[in-house]
C-alpha positions in Angstrom: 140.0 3.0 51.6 137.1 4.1 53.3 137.7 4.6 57.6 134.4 4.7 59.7 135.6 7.6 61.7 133.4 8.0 65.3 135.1 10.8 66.0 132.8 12.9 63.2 129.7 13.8 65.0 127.1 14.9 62.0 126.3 12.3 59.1 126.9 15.1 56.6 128.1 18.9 55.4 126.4 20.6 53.0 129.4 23.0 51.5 128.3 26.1 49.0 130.9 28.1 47.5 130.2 31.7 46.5 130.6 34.5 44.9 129.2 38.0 43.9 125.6 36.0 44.2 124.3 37.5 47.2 120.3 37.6 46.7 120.8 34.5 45.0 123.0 32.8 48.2 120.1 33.8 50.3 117.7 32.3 49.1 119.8 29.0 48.5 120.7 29.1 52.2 117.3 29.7 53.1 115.5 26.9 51.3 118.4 24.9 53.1 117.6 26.2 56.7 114.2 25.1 56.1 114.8 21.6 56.0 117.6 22.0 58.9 118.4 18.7 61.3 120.9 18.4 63.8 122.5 15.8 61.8 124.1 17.8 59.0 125.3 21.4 59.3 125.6 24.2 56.5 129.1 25.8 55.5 129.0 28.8 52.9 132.7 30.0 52.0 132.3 33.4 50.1 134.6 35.0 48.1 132.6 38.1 47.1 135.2 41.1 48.2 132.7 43.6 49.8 129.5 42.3 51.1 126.4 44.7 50.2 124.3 45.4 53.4 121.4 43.2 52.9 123.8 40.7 53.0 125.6 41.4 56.9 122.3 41.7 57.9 121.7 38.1 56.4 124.6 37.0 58.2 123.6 38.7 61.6 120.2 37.3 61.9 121.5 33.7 60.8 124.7 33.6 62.7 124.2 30.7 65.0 122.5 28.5 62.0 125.2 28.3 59.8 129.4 28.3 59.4 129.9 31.2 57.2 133.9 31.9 55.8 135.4 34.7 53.9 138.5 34.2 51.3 140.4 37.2 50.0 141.3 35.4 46.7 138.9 33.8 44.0 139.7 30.4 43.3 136.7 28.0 43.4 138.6 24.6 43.9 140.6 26.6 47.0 137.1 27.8 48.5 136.0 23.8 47.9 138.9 22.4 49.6 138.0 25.1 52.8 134.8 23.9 53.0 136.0 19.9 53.1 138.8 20.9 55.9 135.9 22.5 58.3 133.3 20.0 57.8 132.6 17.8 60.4 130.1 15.1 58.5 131.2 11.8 57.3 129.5 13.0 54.0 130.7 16.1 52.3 127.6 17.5 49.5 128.7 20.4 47.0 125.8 22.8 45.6 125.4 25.7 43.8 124.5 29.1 45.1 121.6 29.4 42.7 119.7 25.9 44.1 116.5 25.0 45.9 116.7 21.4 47.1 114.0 18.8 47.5 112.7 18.1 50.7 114.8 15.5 52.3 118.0 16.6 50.4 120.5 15.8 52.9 119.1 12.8 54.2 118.7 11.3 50.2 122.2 12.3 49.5 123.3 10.0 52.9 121.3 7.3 52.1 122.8 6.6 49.1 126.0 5.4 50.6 124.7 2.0 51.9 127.2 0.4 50.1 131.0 1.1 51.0 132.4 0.3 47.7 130.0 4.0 46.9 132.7 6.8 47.1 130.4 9.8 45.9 127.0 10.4 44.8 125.7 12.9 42.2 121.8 13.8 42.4 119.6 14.7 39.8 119.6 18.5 38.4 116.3 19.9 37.6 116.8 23.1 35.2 114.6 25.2 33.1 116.6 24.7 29.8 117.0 20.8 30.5 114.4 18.6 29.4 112.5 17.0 32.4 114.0 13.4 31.5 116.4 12.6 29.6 117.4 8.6 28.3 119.3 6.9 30.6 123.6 7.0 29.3 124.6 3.5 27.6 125.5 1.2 30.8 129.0 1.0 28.9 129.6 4.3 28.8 131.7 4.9 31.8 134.8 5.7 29.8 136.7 9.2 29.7 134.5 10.4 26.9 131.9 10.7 29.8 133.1 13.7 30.7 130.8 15.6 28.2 127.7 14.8 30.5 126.2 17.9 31.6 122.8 17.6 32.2 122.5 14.7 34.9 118.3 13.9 34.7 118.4 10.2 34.1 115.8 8.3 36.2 117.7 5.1 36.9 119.7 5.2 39.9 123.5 3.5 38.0 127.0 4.2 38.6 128.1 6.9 36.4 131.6 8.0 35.4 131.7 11.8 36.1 130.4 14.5 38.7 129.1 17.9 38.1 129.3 20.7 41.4 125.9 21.8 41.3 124.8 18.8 43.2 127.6 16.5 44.3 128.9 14.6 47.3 131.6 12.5 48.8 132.6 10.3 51.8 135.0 13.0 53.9 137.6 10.5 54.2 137.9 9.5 50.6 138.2 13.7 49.5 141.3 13.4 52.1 142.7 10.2 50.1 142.4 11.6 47.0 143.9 15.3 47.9 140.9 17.7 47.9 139.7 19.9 44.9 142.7 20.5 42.4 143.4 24.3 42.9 145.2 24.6 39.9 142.0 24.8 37.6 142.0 28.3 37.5 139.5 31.0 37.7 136.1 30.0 37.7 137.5 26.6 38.2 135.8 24.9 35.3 136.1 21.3 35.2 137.6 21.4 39.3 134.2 18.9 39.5 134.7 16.6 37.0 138.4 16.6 37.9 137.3 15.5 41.3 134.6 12.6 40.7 137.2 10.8 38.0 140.2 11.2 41.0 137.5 9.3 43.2 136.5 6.9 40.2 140.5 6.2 39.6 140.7 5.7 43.6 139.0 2.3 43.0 135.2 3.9 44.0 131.9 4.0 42.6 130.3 7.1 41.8 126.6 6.8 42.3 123.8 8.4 40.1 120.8 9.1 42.4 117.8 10.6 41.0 115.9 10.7 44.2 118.2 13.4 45.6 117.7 16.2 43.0 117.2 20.0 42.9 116.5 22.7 40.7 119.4 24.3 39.1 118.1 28.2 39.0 120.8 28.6 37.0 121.0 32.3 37.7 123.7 34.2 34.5 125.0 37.1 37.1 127.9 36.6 39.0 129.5 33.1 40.0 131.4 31.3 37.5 128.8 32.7 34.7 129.2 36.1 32.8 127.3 37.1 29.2 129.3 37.5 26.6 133.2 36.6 25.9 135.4 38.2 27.7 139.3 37.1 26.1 141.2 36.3 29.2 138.0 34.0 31.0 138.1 32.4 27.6 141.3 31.6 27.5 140.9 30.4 31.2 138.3 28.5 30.0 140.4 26.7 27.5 143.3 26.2 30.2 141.3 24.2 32.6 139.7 21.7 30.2 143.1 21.0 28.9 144.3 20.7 32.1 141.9 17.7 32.9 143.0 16.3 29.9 146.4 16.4 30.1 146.4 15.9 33.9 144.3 12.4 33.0 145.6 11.4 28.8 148.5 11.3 27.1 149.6 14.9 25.8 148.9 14.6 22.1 145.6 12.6 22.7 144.7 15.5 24.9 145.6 18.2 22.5 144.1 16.6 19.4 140.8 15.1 21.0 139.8 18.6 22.9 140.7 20.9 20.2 138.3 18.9 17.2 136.0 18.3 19.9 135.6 21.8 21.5 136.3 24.0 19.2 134.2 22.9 16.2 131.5 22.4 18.9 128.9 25.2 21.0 131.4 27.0 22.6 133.1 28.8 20.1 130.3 28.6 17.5 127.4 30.4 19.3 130.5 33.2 20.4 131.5 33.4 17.2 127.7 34.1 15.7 127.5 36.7 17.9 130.7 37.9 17.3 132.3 36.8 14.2 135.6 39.3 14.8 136.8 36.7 17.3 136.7 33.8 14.8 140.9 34.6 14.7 141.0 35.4 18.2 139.8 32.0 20.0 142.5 29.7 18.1 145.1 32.1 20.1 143.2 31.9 23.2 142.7 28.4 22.9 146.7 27.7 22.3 147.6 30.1 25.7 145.8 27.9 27.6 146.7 25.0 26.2 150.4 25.7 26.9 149.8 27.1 30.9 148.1 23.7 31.0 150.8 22.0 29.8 153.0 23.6 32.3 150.4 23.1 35.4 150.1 19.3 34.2 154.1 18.6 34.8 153.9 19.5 38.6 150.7 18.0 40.1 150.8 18.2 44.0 150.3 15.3 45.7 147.5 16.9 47.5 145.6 20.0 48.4 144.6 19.4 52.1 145.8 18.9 55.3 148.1 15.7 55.9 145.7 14.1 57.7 142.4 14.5 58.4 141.8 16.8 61.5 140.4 15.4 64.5 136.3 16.6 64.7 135.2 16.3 68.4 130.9 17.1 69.3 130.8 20.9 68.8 133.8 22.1 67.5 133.7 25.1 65.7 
């Protein structure tokens, strides 16, 4: 369970993972430095492969204000599970690239973990094509079908059953017991989030709903894990990592069954195919590729993703 570790100086790290979003980035880290506090720090992992030149100046000029790590390889959950090893905080809170925070965002994320049965937290997302408020989710609905929630603007503060990346976070120590971000969602990583907050639910925690600590979503369609259009291989990518939460989490046929009624005949595929109605016998291939790499990813799980133990964090280490 949860270890009260003094040896982590800073009550949190705020981790962004990037890519190919530099303007974007900027201004994310920006709103962020606004609001800094010697209590939390700021880590950006980047795996954009040339940086333009607006960008190193960026980095020059705010060198000493933030930890800033290039990868060579795209892989979201990898870049995830960097950020988690460097941080120093006791809390760990994933955003977006694309994000401007409320003021107080780090400190409303860290107050939300009064309670030690209260393993992550997932703020509120404010986003142009989301209604302000939505209902609050049935109380009861905590069960795996709760994976569909996307939009995350309830106003109740409740224990909820899923996570979303845009705005999540988690005790260090717990991310450590439960093995990091899954690396094998591929890509873009889709569903390496909701993968995580269910690992965390499974681990016997509660994962918090708190409205207070929102932002808005910018939800910016260049670059990052967003393209226009369908491109064939990201959707069959696509269709490999949501099969791969299912068959990493349900029985095989369940998996196979339940995700192809329910995604298929659902927005995916039907606004793709309105735009292009040539791929309407192209998808059901793409679809069965990634179901069977799935299949094969699901048989060998590692154990974890991280470190074997959690690395010692003395006052100013680097």
């Amino acid at each position: 369970m949860v270890s009260d570790s003094t040896a982590t100086p800073l009550a949190a790290s705020v981790v962004i993972m990037t890519n190919e979003r530099e303007y974007d980035l900027m201004r994310s880290v920006t709103a962020l430095l606004a609001q800094a506090d010697p209590s939390w720090e700021l880590i950006v992992v980047d795996d954009t492969p040339v940086l333009s030149p607006a960008m190193q100046a960026f980095l020059a000029e705010n060198a000493a204000k933030f930890r800033y790590v290039r990868l060579t390889t795209k892989n979201l959950p990898r870049a995830g599970n960097v950020g988690i090893t460097l941080a120093r905080g006791r809390i760990v809170i994933f955003v977006d690239d694309d994000v401007i925070p409320c003021g107080g965002f780090v400190a409303r994320h860290v107050a939300a973990y009064t309670d030690s049965s209260v393993g992550g937290v997932m703020g509120r997302i404010r986003q142009h094509n989301f209604p302000e408020w939505e209902p609050d989710p049935n109380p009861r609905d905590m069960g795996f079908n709760a994976f569909w929630h996307k939009h995350f603007n309830w106003r109740t503060r409740q224990p909820i059953a899923m996570t979303r990346g845009c705005n999540m976070s988690f005790r260090r120590d717990v991310l450590f017991e439960v093995g990091g971000c899954d690396e094998q969602f591929v890509a873009e990583g889709m569903r390496w989030d909701t993968d995580l907050g269910y690992c965390v639910r499974q681990a016997g925690y509660t994962i918090m709903y708190e409205p207070d600590a929102w932002l808005e979503h910018l939800y910016v369609p260049r670059g990052g894990a967003r393209s226009r259009g369908l491109d064939l291989k990201r959707t069959e990518k696509y269709y490999q990592n949501n099969f791969y939460f299912l068959y990493k989490h349900r029985p095989p046929f369940w998996s196979a069954a339940y995700y192809t009624l329910a995604v298929f005949l659902a927005g995916y595929v039907r606004k793709e195919v309105i735009r292009q109605p040539a791929l309407l016998w192209k998808i059901p291939r793409m679809m069965y590729r990634g179901m069977r790499s799935a299949k094969r990813l699901a048989r060998n799980i590692p154990a974890t993703f991280l470190p074997a133990r959690v690395p010692d964090a003395a006052p100013g280490e680097a």
